[in-house]
N, C-alpha and C positions, 0 to 999 in steps of 0.2 A: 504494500500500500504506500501512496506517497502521501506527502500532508495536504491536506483540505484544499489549501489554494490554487495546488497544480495540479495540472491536465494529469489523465489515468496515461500510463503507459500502456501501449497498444504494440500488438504486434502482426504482419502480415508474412504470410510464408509464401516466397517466390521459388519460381525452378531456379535450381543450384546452378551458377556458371564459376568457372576460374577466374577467384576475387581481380585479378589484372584483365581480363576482358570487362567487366562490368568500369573501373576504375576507366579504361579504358574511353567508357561515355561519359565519362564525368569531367576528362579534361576540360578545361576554361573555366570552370565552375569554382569559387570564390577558397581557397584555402583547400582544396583535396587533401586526403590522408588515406594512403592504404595501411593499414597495419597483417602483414600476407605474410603466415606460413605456408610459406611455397616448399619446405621441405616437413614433409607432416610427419608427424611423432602423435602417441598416443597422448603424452603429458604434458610435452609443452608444443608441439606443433599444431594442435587442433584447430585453434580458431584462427581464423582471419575477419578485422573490418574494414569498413569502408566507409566515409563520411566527407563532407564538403557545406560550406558555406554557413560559418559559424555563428552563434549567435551574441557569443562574449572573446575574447582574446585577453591572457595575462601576458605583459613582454616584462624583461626586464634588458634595459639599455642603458651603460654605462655605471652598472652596478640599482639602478632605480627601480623600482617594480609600477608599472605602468596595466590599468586598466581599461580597457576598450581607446586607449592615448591617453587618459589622464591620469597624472601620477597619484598611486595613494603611497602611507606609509608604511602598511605594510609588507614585509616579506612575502615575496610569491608565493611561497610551498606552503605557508601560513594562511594566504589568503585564498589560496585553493581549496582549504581543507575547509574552511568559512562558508568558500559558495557551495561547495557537495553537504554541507551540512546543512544549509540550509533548504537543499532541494534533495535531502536526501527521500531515498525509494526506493524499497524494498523489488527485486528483481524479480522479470515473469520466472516461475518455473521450469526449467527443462533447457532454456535458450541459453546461448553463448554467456558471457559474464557483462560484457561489456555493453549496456544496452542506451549509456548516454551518459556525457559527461566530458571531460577537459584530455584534450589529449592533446600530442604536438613533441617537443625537442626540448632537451635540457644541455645548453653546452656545458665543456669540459670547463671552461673558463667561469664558467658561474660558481665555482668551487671557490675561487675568490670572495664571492660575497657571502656565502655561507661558513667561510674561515678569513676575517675581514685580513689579518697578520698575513698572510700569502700576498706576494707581490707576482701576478701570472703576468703574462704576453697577453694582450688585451686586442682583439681586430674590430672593425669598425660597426660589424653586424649586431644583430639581439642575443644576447645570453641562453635565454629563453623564451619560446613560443608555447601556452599553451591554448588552445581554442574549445569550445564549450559546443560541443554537437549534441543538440536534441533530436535527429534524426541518423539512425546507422542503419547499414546495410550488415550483419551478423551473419556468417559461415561457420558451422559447424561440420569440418571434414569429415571427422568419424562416420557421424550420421550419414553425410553428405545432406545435405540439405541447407536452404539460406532463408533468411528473415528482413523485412524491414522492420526494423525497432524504433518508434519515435513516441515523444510525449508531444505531440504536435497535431492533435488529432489524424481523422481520416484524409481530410484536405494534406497532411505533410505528408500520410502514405501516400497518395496520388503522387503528389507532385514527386516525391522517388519514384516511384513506381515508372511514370514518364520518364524522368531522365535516364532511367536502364535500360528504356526498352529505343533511346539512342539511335540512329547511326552513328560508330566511330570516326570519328577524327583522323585522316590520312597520319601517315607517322612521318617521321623525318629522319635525319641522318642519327647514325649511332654512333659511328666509329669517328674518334678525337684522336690526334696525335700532337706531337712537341711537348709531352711530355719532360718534367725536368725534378729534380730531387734539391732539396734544401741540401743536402751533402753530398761531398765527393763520398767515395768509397772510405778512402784515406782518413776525412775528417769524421766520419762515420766511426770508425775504429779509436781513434785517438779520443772521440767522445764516449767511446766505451770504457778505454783504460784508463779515464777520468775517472768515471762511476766506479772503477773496481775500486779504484783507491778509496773512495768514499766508504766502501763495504770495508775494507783494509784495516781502514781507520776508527771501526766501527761507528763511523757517521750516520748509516743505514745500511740493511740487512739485506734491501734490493731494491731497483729504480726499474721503471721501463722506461723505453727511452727509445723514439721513433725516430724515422725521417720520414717527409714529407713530401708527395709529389703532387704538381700542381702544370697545370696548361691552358693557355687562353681559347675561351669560347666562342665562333664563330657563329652568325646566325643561321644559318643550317645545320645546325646542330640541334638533336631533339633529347632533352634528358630520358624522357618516359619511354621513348623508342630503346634507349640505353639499357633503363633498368628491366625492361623485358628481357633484352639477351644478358644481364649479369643475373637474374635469376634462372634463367636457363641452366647456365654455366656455374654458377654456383650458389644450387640452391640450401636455402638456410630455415631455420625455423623464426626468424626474428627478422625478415626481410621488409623492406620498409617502402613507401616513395610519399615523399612530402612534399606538394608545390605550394609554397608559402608566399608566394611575389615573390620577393627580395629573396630567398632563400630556398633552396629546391635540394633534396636529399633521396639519394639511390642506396638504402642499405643490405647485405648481406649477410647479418649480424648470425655468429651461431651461438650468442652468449645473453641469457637473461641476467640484469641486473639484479632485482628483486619480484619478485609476483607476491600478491598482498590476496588471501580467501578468506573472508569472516575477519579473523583476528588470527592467522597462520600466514607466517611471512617465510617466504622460500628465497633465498640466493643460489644461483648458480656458477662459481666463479670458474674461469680459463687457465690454465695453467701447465704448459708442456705442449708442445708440436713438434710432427714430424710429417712433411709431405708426402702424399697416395704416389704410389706407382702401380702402373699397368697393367706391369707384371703380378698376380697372384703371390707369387713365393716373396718377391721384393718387399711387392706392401706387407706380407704376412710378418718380413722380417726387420720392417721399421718397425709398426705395433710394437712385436716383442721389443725392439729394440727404448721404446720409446717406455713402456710398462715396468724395464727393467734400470731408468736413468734416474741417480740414486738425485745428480742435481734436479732433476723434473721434478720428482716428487717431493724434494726440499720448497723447491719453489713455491709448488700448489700448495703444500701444508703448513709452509708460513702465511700464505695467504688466507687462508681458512682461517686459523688463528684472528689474521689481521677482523675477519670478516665475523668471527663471533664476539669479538672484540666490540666491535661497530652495533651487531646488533643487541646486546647484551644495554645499550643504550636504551633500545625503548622498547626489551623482552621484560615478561614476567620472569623475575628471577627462577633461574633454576628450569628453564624452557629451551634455552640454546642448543639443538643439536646438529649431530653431521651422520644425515645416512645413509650418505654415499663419499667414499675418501677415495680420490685419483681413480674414477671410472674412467674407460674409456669412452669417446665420442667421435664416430668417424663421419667428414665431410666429402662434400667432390675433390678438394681440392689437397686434404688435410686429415689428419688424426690429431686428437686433441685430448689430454687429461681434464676433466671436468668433476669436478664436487658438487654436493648438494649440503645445504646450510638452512636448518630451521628454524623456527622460534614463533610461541606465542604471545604477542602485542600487549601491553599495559591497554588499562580501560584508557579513552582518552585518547590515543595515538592511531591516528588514522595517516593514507597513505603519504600524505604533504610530509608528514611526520616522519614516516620511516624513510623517505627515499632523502629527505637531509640528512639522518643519521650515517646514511652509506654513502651517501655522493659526495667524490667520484668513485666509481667499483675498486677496491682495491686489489683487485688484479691488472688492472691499468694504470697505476699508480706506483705500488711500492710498499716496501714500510721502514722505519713508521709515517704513516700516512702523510704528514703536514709536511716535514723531513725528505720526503723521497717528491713531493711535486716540488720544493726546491732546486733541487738536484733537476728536476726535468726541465724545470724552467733557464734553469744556466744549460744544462747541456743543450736543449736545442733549439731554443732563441726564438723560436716564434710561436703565434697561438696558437693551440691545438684548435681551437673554434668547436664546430660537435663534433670531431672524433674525440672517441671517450668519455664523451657525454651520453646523453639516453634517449632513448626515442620509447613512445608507449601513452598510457594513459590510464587514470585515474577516474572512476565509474562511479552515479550517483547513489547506485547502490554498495561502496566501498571497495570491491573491487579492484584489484590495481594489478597494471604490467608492465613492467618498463625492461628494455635490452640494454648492454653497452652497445656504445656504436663505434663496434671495429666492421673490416671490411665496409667501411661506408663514403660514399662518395659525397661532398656536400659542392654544389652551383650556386657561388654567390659573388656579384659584382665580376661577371662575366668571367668568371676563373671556374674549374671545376679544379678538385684539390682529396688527395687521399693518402692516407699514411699506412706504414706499416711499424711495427715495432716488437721489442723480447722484455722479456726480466733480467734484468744485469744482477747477476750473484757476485760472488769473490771463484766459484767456480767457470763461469763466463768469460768465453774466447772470441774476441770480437771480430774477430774473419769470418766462425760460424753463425755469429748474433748474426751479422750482418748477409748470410745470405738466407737465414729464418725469415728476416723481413722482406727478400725480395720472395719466397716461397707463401707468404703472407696473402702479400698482393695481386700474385701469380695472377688469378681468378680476374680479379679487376681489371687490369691491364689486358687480358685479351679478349674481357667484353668489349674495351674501347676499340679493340682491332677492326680494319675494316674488313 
């Protein structure tokens, strides 16, 4: 039930299409968001949504948190949790989770304003975008089957209903190139054996530490034509495409930041890779090779650490668990160690609430947390902007899902721009860091291929 004042949440069940085709008919339409597992898993690959033309927007710009443009004083994540509570609404039955509410992009750079003492690399764009959709388009894969969810009566189902049933939009080019890296190879390395020393020194225990590549945007250039072939090619459970005006994001994320159910808050943190090969026996014998690397799984289990750590902030004591330690997770491109990290919520702390407790993921980060974004921010000199940030959304029935945003492309101010990066230990060789990263990107770069 929702409260008195607001419309009933309604729901209509449409034939099931691949959430990118229907997305598909939405381009032009005011702020799109796919949120598309295109690689479906029973637990976290299931749902996909889809929404456009919002009816609230939170930014914050410059460190300010701004309201539909006008500045208020509060905190973003604070004043999210404000508007879902006050429209909070219990969720239909049976349907996806996500049936209306704030979603959109948390940059990496917004870790600033929620740790004011961090001095980060600061770029000209919003921190964060969150947009307030009272109409979703909801896919449930398992089932297969899809929904219009809107509290906007019958007239807001129509009016979705119409724009799916669309003719698409011609696509445009895919393939980009002039690609270029914030570092040589050489400087790449020499800012690794910085960071060892840092770990040496016992300054911190481990950094990530990226390079950055980036290439100008012509206009025949089509991002969404883009991110059709990077999900092709590498598909993920956390796969994204945001056209914001000013800011347009292709992601292929295979890592959940936090998912929030009831008052059960789930991490999924990244930690360890070894590229797929072709060959059956090859790939069989990175796996092992990768299952068996004592530095991998130091890495991933200090970060687990770092990350019950974090949430142990706004857990009922005594609720922190980990029930899966250095699983395997294999992608198109990649094999990857993955944990799972639990904890049930303090009354009072809803999702604004927990995802400032973890942001930024600290397996993109380091530890100790505050300590190792110093380190990143010397070692490599410019904004991260949303890599590393989060993309997802926060539901007005409490509900919450946010990924980190690796493997992500972001189009902003005619540049398209994508990073790759590792964990720097004191075990860490930075020839091999450094061609983990390019194994990273592998995926992205040859969707831009023409």
């Amino acid at each position: 039930m929702c409260a008195a004042r607001l419309a009933p949440v309604l729901a209509r069940e449409i034939v099931p299409h691949d959430p990118a085709e229907l997305a598909a008919r939405l381009r032009g339409e005011r702020h799109l968001l796919l949120l598309d597992s295109a690689m479906r898993q029973e637990h976290f690959g299931r749902y996909s949504f889809l929404a456009c033309n919002p009816a609230q927007t939170i930014t914050v710009q410059d460190g300010a948190t701004h309201l539909d443009g006008e500045r208020v004083d509060e905190g973003a994540l604070a004043l999210l949790d404000r508007l879902l509570a006050e429209e909070r609404c219990e969720p239909l039955p049976g349907l996806p989770p996500f049936q209306g509410g704030f979603a959109g992009f948390i940059g990496y750079d917004y870790g600033a304003v929620l740790e004011p003492s961090l001095r980060l690399p600061q770029g000209p764009g919003p921190q964060l975008m969150l947009n307030r959709y009272d109409t979703v388009v909801a896919f449930d894969h398992l089932q297969e089957r899809a929904w219009i969810i809107s509290r906007g009566g019958e007239a807001a189902l129509d009016a979705m209903a119409a724009k799916l049933a669309a003719a698409q939009a011609p696509l445009g080019r895919a393939s980009l190139a002039g690609f270029t890296s914030n570092f040589s190879r050489a400087g790449y390395e020499q800012a690794l054996a910085r960071t060892v020393d840092y770990v040496l020194a016992g300054d911190i225990f481990q950094a990530n530490i990226a390079q950055q590549f980036s290439a100008p945007v012509d206009a025949g250039f089509d991002p969404f034509a883009f991110y059709l072939v990077l999900r092709q090619r590498n598909a993920a459970p956390f796969a994204a495409f945001l056209d914001f005006g000013t800011v347009v994001v292709a992601s292929a994320s295979p890592e959940r930041l936090v998912a929030l159910r009831g008052r059960l808050a789930e991490a999924r943190p990244i930690k360890g890779t070894r590229r797929r090969d072709a060959n059956p026996a090859r790939d069989a014998a990175l796996i092992a090779e990768l299952m068996a690397s004592r530095k991998d799984r130091a890495e991933n289990v200090m970060i687990v650490d770092l990350l019950r750590n974090d949430l142990s902030r706004v857990a009922e004591p005594g609720t922190v668990m980990v029930p899966v330690l250095c699983g395997l997770e294999s992608y198109a491109g990649v094999h990857h160690l993955t944990s799972v990290v639990t904890a049930k919520l303090q009354e009072g702390v809803a999702a604004g609430g927990l995802v400032a407790a973890l942001f930024p993921g600290g397996s993109i980060t380091g530890a100790p947390k505050i300590r190792a974004m110093e380190v990143i921010a010397e070692m490599e000199g410019t904004p991260r902007s949303l890599y590393c940030g989060s993309l997802g959304y926060a539901g007005f029935s409490g509900a919450a899902d946010f990924s980190i945003a690796i493997r992500t492309v972001e189009f902003a101010r005619d540049t398209a721009r994508f990073s790759g990066g590792g964990g720097i230990t004191a075990r860490s060789r930075p020839a091999e860091e450094y061609d983990e990263t390019l194994t990273k990107v592998a995926r992205i770069q040859g969707a831009f291929a023409p």
